[in-house]
C-alpha positions as a Python dict, from the first residue, in 0.01 Angstrom:
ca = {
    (1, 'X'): (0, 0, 0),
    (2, 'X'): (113, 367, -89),
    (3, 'X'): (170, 619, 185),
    (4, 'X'): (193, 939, 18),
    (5, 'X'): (-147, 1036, -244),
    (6, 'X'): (74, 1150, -497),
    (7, 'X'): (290, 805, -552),
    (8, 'X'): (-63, 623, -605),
    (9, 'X'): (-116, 877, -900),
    (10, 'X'): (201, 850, -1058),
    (11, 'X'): (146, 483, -1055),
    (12, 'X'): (-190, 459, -1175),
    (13, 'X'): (-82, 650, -1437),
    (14, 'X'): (204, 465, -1516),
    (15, 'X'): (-39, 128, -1561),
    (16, 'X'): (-275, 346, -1775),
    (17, 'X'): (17, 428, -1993),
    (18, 'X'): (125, 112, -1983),
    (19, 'X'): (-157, -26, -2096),
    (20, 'X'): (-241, 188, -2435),
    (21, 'X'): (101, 131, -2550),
    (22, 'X'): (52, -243, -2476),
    (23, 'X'): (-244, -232, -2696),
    (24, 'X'): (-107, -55, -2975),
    (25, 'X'): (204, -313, -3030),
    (26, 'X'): (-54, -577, -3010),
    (27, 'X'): (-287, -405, -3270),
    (28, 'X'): (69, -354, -3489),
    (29, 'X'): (172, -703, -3438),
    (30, 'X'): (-121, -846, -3554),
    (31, 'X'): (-186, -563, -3831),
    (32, 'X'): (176, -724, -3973),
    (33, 'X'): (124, -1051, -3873),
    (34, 'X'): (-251, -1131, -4039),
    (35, 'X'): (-279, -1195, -4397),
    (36, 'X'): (-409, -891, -4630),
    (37, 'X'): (-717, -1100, -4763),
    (38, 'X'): (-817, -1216, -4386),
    (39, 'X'): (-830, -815, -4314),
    (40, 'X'): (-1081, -771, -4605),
    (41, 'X'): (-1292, -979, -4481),
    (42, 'X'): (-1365, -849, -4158),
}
């Protein structure tokens, strides 16, 4: 558990962050990874 208010921001943000940039390599990876005509079809 945090003491200090200000460390529980810094880390929530740091998981928030963490997070989008986790799901933007994933949505890369798989954008290069998937074949063109399986991205056609939906």
């Amino acid at each position: 558990s945090f003491i200090r208010p200000e460390l529980l921001d810094i880390a929530k943000v740091g998981i928030l962050v963490a997070s989008v940039i986790s799901g933007v390599v994933g949505y890369i990876i798989l954008r290069l990874t998937c074949p063109a005509n399986a991205r056609a079809t939906g």
